[in-house]
BASE-736637 format. One line per field, with one value per residue (C-alpha): residue number from 1; residue in three letters; x, y, z. Coordinates in Angstrom, 1 decimal. Example, Ala and Ser with C-alpha at 12.3 -4.5 7.8 and 13.67 -1.06 7.14 Angstrom:
i <- 1;2;
aa <- ALA;SER;
px <- 12.3;13.7;
py <- -4.5;-1.1;
pz <- 7.8;7.1;
# end
This chain:
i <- 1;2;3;4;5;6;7;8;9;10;11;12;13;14;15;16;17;18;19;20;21;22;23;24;25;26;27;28;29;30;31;32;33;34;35;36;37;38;39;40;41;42;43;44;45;46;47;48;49;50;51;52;53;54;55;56;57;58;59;60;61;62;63;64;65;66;67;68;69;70;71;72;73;74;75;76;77;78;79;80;81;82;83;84;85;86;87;88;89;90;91;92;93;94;95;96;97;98;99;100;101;102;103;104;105;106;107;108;109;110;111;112;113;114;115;116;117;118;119;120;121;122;123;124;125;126;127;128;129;130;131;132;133;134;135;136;137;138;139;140;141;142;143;144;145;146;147;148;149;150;151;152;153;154;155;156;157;158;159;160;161;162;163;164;165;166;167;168;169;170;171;172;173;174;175;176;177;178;179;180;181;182;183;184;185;186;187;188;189;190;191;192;193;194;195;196;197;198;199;200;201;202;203;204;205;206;207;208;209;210;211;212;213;214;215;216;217;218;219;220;221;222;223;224;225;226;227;228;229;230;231;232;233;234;235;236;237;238;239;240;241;242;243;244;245;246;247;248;249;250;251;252;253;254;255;256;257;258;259;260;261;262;263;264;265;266;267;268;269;270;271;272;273;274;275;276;277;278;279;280;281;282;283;284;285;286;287;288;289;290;291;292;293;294;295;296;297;298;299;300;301;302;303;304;305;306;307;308;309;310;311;312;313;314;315;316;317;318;319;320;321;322;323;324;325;326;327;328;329;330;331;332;333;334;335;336;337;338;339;340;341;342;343;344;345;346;347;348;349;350;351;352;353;354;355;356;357;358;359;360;361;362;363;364;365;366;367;368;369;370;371;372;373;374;375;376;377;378;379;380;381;382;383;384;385;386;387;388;389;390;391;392;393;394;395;396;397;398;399;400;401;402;403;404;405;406;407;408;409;410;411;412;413;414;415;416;417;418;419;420;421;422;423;424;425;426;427;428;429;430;431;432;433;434;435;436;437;438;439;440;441;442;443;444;445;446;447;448;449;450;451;452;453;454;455;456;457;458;459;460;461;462;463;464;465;466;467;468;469;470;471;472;473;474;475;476;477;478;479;480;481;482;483;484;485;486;487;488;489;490;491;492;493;494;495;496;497;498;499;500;501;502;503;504;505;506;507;508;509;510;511;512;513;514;515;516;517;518;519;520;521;522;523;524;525;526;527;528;529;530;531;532;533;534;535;536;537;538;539;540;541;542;543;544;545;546;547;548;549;550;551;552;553;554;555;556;557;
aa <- UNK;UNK;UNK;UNK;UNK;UNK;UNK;UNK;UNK;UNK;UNK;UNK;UNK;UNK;UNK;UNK;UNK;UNK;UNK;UNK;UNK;UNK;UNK;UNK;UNK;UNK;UNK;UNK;UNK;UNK;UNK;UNK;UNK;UNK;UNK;UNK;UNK;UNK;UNK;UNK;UNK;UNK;UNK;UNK;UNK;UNK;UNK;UNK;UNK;UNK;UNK;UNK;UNK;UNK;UNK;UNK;UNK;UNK;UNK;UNK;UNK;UNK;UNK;UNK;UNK;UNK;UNK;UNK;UNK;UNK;UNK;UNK;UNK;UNK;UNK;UNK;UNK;UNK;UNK;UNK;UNK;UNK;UNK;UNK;UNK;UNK;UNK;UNK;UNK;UNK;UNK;UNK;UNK;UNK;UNK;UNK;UNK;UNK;UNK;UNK;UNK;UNK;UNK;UNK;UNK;UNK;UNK;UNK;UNK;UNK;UNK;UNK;UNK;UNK;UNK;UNK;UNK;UNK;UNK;UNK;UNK;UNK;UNK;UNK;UNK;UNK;UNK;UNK;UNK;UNK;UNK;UNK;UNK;UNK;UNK;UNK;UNK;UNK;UNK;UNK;UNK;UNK;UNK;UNK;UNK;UNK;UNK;UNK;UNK;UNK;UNK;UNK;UNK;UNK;UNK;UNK;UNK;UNK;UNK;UNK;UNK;UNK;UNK;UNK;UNK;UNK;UNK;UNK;UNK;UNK;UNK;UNK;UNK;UNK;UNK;UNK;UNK;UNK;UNK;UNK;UNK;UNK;UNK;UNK;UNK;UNK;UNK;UNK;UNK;UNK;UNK;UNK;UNK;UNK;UNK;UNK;UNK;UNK;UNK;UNK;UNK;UNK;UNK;UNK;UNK;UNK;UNK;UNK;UNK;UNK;UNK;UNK;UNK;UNK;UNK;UNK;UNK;UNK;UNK;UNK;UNK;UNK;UNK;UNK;UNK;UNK;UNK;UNK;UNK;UNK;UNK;UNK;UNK;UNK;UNK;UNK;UNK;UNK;UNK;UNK;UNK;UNK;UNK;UNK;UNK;UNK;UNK;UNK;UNK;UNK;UNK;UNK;UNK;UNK;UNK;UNK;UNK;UNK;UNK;UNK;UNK;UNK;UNK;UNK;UNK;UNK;UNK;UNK;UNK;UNK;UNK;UNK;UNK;UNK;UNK;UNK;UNK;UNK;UNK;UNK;UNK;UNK;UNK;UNK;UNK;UNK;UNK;UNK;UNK;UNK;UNK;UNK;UNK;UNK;UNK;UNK;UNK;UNK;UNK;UNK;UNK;UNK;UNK;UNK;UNK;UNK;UNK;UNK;UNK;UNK;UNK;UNK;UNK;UNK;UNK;UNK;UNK;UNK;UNK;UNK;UNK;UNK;UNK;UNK;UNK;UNK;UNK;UNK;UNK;UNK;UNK;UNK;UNK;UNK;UNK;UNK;UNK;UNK;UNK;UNK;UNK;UNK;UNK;UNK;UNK;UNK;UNK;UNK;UNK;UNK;UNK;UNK;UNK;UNK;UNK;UNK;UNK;UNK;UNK;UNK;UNK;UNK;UNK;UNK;UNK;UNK;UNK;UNK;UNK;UNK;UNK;UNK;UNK;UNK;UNK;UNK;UNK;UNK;UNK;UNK;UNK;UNK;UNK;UNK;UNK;UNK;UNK;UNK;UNK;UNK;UNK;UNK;UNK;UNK;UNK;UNK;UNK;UNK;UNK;UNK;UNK;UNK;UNK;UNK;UNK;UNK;UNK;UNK;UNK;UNK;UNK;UNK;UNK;UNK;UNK;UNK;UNK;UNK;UNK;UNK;UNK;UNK;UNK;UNK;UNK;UNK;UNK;UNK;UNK;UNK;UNK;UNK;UNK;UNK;UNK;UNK;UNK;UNK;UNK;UNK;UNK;UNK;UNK;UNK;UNK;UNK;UNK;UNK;UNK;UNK;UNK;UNK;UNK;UNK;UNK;UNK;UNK;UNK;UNK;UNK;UNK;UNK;UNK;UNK;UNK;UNK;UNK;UNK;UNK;UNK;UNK;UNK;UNK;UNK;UNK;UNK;UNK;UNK;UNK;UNK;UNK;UNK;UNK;UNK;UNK;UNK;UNK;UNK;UNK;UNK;UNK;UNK;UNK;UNK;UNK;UNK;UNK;UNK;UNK;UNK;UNK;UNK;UNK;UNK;UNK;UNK;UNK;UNK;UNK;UNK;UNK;UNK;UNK;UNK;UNK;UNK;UNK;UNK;UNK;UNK;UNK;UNK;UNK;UNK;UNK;UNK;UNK;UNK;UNK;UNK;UNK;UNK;UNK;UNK;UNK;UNK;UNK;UNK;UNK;UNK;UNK;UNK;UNK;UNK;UNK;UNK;UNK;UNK;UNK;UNK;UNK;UNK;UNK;UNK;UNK;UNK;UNK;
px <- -59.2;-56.3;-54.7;-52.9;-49.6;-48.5;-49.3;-46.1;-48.2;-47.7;-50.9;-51.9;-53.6;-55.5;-56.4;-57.7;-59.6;-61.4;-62.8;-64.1;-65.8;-67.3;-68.0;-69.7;-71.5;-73.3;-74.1;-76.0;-77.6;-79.3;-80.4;-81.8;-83.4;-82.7;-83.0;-79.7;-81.4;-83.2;-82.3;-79.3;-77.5;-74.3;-72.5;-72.7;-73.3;-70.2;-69.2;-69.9;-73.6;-73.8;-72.7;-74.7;-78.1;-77.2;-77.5;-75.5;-74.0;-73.3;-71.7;-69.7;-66.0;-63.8;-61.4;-61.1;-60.0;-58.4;-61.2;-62.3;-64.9;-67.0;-64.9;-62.8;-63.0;-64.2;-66.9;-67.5;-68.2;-68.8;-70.8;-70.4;-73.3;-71.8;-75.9;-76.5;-80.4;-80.0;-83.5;-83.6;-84.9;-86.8;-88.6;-89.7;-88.7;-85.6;-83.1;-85.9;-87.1;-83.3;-83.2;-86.6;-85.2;-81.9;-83.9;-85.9;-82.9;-81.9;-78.5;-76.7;-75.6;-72.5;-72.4;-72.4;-74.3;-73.3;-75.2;-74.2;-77.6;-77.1;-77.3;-81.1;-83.9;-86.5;-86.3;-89.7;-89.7;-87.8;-87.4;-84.2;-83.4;-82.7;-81.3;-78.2;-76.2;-76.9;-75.0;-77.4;-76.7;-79.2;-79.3;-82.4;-84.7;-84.2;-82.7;-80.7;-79.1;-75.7;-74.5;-76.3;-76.2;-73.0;-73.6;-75.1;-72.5;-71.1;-71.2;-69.2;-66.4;-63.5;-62.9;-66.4;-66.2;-62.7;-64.5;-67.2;-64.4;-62.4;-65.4;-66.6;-62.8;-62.6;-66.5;-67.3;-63.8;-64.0;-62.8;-63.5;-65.2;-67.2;-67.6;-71.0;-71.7;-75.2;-76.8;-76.5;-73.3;-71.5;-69.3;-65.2;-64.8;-67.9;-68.1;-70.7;-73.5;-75.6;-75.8;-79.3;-77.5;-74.4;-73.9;-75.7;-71.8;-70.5;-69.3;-67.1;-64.3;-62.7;-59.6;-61.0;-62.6;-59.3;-57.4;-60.1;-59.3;-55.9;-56.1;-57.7;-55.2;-54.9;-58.8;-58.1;-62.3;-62.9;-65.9;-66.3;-69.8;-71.2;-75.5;-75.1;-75.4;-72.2;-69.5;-68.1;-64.9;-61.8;-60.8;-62.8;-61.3;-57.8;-58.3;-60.1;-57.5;-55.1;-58.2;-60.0;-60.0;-63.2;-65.4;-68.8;-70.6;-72.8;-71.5;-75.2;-77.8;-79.7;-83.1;-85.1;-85.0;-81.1;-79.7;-81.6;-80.6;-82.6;-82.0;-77.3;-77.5;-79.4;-77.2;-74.1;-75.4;-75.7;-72.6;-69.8;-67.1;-68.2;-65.9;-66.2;-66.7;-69.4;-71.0;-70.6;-72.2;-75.7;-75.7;-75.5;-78.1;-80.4;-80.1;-80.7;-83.9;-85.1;-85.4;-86.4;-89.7;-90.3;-92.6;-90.4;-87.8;-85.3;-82.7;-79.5;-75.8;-73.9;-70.2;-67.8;-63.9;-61.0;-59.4;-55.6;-55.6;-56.1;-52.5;-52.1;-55.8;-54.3;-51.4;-53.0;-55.7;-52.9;-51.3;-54.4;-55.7;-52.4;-52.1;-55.6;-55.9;-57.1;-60.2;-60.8;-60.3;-62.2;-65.6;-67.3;-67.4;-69.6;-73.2;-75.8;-77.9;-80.3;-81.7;-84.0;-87.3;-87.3;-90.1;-92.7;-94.5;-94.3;-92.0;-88.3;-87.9;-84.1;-84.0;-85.1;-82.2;-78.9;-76.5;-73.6;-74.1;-77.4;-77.0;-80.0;-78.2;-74.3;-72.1;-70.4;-67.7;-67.9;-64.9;-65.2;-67.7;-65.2;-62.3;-64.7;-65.5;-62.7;-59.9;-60.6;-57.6;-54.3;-52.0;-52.7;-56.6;-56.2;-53.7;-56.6;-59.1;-57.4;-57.0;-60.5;-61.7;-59.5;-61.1;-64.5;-65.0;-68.4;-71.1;-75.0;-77.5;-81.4;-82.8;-83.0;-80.7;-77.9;-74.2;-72.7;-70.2;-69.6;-66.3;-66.5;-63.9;-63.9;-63.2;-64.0;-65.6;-65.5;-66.7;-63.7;-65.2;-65.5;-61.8;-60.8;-61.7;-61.4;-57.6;-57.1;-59.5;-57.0;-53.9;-54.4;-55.1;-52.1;-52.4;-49.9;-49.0;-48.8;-52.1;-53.6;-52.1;-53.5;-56.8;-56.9;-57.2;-60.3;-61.9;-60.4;-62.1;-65.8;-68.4;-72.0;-74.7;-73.9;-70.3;-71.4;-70.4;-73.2;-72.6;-75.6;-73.7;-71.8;-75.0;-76.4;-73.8;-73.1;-73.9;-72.5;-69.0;-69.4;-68.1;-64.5;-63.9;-61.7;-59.9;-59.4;-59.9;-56.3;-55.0;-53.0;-53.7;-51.0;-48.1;-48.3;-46.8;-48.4;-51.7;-50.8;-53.6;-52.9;-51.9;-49.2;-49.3;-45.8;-46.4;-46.0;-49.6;-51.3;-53.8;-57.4;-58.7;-56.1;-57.8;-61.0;-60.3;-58.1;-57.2;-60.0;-59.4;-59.1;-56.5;-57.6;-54.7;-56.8;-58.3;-55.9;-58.2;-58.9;-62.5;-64.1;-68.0;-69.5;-72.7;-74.0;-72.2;-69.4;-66.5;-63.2;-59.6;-57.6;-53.7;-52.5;-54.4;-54.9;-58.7;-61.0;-64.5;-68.0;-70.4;-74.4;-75.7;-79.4;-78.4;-76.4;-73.6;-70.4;-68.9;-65.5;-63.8;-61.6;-58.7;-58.5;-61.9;-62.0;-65.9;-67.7;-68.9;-70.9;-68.3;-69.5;-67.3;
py <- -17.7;-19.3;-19.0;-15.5;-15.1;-13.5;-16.5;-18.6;-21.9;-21.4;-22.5;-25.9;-27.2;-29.7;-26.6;-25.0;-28.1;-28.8;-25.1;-25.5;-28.4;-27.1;-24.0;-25.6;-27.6;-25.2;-23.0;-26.5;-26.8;-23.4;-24.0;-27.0;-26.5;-30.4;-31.2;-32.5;-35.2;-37.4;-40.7;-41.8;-44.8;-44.4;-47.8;-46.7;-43.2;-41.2;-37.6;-37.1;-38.0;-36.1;-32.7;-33.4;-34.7;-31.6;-34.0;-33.5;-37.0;-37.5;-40.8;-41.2;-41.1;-44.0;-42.7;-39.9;-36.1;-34.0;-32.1;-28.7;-26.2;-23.1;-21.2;-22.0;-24.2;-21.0;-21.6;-18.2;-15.3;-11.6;-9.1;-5.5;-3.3;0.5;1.8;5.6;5.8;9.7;10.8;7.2;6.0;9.1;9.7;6.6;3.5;2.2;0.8;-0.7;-2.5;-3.9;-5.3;-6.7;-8.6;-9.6;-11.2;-13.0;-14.5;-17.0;-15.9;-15.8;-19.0;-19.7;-15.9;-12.8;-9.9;-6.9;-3.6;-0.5;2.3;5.8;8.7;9.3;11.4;8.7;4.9;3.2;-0.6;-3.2;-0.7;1.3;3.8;7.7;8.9;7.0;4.7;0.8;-2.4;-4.7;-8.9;-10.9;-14.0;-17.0;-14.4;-11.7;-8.0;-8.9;-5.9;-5.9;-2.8;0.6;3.8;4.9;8.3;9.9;8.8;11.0;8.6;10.7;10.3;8.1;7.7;6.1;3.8;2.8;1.8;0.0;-2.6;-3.0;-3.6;-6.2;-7.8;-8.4;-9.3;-11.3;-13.4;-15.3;-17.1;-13.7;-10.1;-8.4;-4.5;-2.4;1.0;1.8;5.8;8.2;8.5;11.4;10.1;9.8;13.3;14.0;10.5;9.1;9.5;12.4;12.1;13.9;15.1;16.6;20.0;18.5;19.2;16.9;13.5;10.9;10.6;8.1;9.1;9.2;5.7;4.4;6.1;4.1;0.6;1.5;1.3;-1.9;-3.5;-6.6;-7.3;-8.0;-7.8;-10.0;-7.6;-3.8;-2.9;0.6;0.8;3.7;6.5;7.2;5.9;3.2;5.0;4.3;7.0;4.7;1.6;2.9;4.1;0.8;-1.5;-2.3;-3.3;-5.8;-8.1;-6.9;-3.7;-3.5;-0.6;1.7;4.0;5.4;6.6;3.5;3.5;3.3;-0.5;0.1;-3.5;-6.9;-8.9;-12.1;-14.4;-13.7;-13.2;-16.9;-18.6;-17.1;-18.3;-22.0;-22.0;-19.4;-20.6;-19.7;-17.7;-14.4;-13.6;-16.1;-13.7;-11.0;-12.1;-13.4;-9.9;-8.1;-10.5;-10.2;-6.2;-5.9;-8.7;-6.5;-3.5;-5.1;-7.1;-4.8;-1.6;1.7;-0.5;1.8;1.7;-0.2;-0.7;-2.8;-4.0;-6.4;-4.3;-6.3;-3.7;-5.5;-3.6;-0.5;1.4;-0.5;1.2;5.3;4.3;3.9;6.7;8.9;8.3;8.2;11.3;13.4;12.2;13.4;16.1;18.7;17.0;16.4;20.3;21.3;19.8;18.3;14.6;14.5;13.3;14.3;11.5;12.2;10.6;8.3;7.4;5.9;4.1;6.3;7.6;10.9;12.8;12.2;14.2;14.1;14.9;18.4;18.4;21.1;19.2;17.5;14.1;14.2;15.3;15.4;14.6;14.4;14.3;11.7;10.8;7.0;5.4;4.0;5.7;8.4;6.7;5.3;8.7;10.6;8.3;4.4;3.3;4.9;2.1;4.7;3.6;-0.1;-0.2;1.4;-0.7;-3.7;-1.9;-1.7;-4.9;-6.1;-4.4;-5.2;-8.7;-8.9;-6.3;-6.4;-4.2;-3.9;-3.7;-0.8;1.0;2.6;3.9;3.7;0.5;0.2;3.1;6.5;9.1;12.2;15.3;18.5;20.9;24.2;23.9;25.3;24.6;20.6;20.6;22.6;19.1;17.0;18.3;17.3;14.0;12.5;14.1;12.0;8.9;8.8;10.4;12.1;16.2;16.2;14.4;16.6;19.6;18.6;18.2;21.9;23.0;21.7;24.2;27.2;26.6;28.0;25.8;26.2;23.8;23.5;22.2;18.7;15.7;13.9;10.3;9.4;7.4;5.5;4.6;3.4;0.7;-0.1;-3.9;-4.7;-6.0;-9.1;-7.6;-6.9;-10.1;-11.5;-8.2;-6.5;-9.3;-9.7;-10.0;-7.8;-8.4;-8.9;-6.8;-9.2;-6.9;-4.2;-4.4;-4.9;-5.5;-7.3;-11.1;-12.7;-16.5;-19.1;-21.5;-24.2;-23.3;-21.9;-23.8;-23.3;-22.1;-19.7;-16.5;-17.2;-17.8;-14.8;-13.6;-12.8;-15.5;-13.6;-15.0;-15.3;-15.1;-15.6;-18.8;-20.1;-20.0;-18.7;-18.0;-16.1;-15.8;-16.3;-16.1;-15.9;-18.6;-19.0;-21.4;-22.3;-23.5;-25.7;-25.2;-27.4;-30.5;-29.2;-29.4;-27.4;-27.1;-25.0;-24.2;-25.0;-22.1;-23.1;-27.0;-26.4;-28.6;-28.7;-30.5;-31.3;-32.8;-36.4;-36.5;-39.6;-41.2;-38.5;-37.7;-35.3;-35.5;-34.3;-33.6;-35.2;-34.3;
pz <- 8.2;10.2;13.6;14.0;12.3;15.7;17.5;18.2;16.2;12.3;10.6;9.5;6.8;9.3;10.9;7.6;6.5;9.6;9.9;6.5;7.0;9.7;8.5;5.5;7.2;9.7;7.0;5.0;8.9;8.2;4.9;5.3;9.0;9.1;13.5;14.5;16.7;14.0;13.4;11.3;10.9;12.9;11.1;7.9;7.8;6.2;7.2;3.1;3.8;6.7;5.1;2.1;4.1;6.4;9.5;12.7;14.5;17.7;18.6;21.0;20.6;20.3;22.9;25.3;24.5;26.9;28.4;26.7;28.0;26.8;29.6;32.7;35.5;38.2;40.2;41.9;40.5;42.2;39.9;41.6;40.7;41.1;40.7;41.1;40.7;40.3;38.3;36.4;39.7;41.1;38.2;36.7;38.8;36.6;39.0;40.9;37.9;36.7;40.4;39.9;36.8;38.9;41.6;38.8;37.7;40.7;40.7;44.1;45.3;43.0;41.7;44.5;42.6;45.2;44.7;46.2;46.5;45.8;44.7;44.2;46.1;46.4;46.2;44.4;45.9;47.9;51.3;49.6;51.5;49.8;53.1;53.0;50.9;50.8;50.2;49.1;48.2;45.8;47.4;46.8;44.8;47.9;47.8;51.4;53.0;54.1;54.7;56.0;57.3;54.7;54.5;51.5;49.7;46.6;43.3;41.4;43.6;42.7;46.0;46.9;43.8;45.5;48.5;47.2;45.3;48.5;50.3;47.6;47.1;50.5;51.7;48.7;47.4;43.8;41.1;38.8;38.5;37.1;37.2;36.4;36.5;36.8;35.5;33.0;30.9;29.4;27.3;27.9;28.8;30.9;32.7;34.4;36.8;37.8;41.5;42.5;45.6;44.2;42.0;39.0;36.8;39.1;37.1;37.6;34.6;33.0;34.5;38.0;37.4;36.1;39.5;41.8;39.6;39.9;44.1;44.1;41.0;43.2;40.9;37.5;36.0;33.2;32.2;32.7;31.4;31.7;31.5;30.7;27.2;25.2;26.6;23.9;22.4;22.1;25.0;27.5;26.2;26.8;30.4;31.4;29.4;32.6;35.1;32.6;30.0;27.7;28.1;27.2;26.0;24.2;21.4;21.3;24.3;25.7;26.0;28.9;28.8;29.9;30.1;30.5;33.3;34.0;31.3;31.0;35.3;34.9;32.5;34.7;37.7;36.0;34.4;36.5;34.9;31.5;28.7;29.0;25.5;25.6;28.7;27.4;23.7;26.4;28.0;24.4;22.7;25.8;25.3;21.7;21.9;24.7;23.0;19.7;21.0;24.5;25.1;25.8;23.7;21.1;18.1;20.2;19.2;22.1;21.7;23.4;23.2;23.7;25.3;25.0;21.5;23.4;22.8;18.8;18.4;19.6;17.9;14.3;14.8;15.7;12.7;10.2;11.9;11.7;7.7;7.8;9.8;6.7;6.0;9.9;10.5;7.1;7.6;11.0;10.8;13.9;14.3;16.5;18.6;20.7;24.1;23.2;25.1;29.1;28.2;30.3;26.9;24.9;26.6;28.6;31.5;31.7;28.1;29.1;32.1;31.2;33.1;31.6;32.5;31.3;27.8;25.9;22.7;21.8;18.9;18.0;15.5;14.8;14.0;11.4;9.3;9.8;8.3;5.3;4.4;4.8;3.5;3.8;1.1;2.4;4.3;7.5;7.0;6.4;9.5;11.5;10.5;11.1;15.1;14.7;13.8;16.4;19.0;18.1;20.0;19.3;18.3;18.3;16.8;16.5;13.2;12.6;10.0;12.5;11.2;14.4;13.9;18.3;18.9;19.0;18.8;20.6;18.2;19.8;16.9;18.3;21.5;23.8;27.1;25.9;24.9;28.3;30.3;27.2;28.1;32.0;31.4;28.4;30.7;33.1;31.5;29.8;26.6;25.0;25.4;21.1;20.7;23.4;21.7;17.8;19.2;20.0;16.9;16.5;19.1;16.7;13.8;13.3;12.7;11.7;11.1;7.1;8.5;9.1;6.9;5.4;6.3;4.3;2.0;4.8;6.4;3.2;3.1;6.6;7.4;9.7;10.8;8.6;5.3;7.8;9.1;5.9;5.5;8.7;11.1;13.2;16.3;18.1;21.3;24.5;22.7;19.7;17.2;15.0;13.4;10.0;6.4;3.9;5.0;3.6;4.0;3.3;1.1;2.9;4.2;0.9;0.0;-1.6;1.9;3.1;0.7;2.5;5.9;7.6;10.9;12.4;15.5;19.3;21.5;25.0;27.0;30.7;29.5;26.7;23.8;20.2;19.9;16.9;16.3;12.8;12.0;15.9;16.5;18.9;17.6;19.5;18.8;21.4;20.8;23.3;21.8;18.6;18.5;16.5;18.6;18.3;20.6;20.3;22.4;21.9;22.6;24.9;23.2;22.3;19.3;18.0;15.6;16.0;13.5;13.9;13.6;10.7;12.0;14.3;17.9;20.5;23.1;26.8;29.9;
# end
């Protein structure tokens, strides 16, 4: 595992070294449970004895390091809240209750969370009003209103989600954004939101969402995050790729839980400044621990995309699916999944509902189980995989035995009237006429229910990303080249550690940082001073490692 071979810095074995060492030495931490605050003796203590005793020091250092942080140096923060409570809210009370949870959280004073009301026929708490749309501020544990009497305002309207980011841009100024869409989802050709007061068909697309971003481009968001069902594939990543730095999303339906917001609004609100892969690893974790420990919670697959990788990811799916494309056309490598509980009991009430927006199950083609089961060894697949991996910034799951791996891939198996707006939705977010084109023939084929792929073996050894770092993990972000496998090092840099540690190292070009996560936690690489650092999450430290002192320490601004 070494720094990128795109990146402009060759490797080093210092580099190399130090990573191991640390690597080994977290891994000793979790097998021998030893507490990194027990006494040691720091004279003639020796970083041999520390790995072996599986002790942690923490002297101070000798002299001073240029000064390193688990993010940026922003102190404001506005999170835009895009919440359509269509039947969600009606019906059982679920917008209500995420605001409950925001307010819980304290944030408001260093980060402005701005919610915009719509889009249902009755409002359960906090005064809400179904007549016309809202602005609403969180501020000092309150639900403050600052704007009223909008109009009963159409959700699904690109030109209403335009609005709300001028309004927010220009109201509520900041270091950094955040977007969130709050409803139902669709999937990329169907959208999002099902607006109680508009024709229930009525969506707002990817492409339209893209057009309204597109109007405001003066915001650059470091996280779009959709709370919504479906809508992780790589169709959504592309459209959203030119607004923000990192999507997050949910290749399957949510439960009724939808997202948790108190404990990552809370640790945003403490810390604004903090990297935005780290943020968007607290919302993911809080998610999944919600719905593994909480009544009404569900099976959950949430991923961070680096959406960068966008065009290098349709690039090699184009080129694995044309190579493919008899397989693809001969069987249906889809999967049905179906909306999962609200958490009101035995029965789901939009489950029953026809509309599109509120499918009541969906088929999906998962990435990756798709190319592990049709052809995973051709240099087409391991191109795409490496895409893949690359994409996938971080990805969490409940326990639960799930195949979906975090992207989706829309492949329209004879259903004509899907592909008829699957057609004007990938049009106009820049797709190509011949992939448009190929995915028509698709629609002509007839398929019946014995049709479908069996991905039972797939799901049997799906583990998670884990067993992809060494192979498939490189970067390709910011133009870097193509995504190639199979890593070639010079050897000048070849050394015992170079088979074992690979690419699979994210460049951040916003905030000037490698980052990768192993094993839940989240380490960092400093180019600039050449400083190799991890970050203690539950401590609430961060360590690094002095060359020259040839030890470890707890780093202290």
């Amino acid at each position: 595992m070494g720094i990128n071979r795109f990146s402009e810095k060759p490797y080093t074995k210092r580099f190399i070294r130090l990573l191991s060492i640390l690597l080994t030495i977290a891994v000793i931490m979790m097998l021998t449970g030893c507490d990194e605050d027990e006494a040691y003796d720091e004279e003639n203590y020796s970083e041999e004895e520390e790995i072996s005793s599986g002790q942690f020091l923490s002297p101070k250092p000798s002299a001073a390091i240029d000064a390193i942080s688990v993010g940026t140096d922003d102190k404001s923060a506005t999170v835009m809240i895009y919440m359509n409570g269509s039947d969600l809210e009606s019906e059982a009370g679920e917008a209500t209750t995420d605001i409950a949870e925001m307010l819980s959280s304290g944030i408001g004073r260093n980060v402005n969370v701005i919610i915009q009301t719509m889009g249902t026929r009755q409002w359960q708490d906090y005064g809400i009003s179904h007549k016309t749309a809202q602005t609403y501020k969180v501020e000092k544990g309150e639900l403050k209103l600052i704007r009223d009497g909008l109009g009963q305002l159409d959700c699904t309207s690109g030109e209403t989600m335009a609005e709300f980011i001028d309004y927010c841009k220009k109201g509520y100024p900041a270091d950094r954004y955040l977007f969130l869409f709050w409803d139902h989802g669709g999937g990329p050709v169907y959208g999002f939101g099902y607006d109680e007061w508009q024709d229930e068909s009525s969506g707002l697309t990817i492409a339209e969402m893209s057009k309204a971003f597109a109007s405001n481009s003066d915001v650059r968001f470091d996280i779009i995050g959709m709370d919504c069902c479906i809508m992780a594939s790589m169709e959504t990543c592309y459209a959203l790729a030119p607004y923000c730095k990192y999507a997050l999303l949910s290749e399957d339906f949510e439960s009724g839980l939808g997202w948790s917001y108190t404990g990552w609004m809370r640790a945003f609100e403490e810390n604004p400044g903090m990297s935005t892969p780290l943020l968007g690893k607290y919302i993911i974790d809080d998610i999944i621990s919600d719905n593994e420990t909480s009544l009404g919670g569900d099976s959950s697959c949430m991923g961070l995309f680096n959406v960068s990788t966008s065009n290098n990811l349709y690039a090699a799916w184009k080129k694995f699916a044309y190579k493919n494309e008899a397989a693809l056309l001969g069987t249906n490598y889809s999967r049905e999944h179906k909306a999962k509980s609200a958490g009101r009991g035995f029965w789901d009430l939009w489950g029953l509902d026809d509309s599109d927006v509120t499918l009541s199950d969906y088929y999906i083609s998962d990435m990756l189980a798709l190319i592990e089961s049709v052809d995973p060894d051709s240099d087409e697949a391991k191109d795409l995989k490496s895409a893949l991996k690359a994409s996938v910034a971080y990805y969490g799951h409940t326990s639960d035995k799930n195949e979906l791996t975090g992207l989706a891939v829309s492949l329209p198996y004879g259903d004509d009237e899907f592909y008829a707006q699957l057609s004007d939705v990938y049009s106009d977010i820049g797709f190509d006429d011949e992939y448009i084109d190929w995915l028509g023939g698709f629609v002509s084929e007839d398929y019946g229910d014995d049709d479908y792929f069996d991905f039972g073996i797939f799901e049997s050894l799906w583990n998670g990303w884990g067993a992809y770092e060494d192979d498939y993990g490189c970067n390709i972000s910011n133009d870097g080249g193509s995504c190639e496998y199979g890593y070639e090092y010079e050897d000048e840099y070849d050394d015992e550690y170079s088979d074992e540690y690979e690419d699979d190292w994210i460049y951040d070009y916003e905030e000037d940082i490698w980052y990768m996560y192993e094993d839940d936690v989240l380490y960092l690489y400093d180019e600039a001073t050449d400083m190799l650092f991890y970050y203690d999450e539950y401590d609430d430290e961060i360590y690094y490692y002095d060359d020259d002192a040839d030890d470890w320490f707890v780093y202290e601004e």
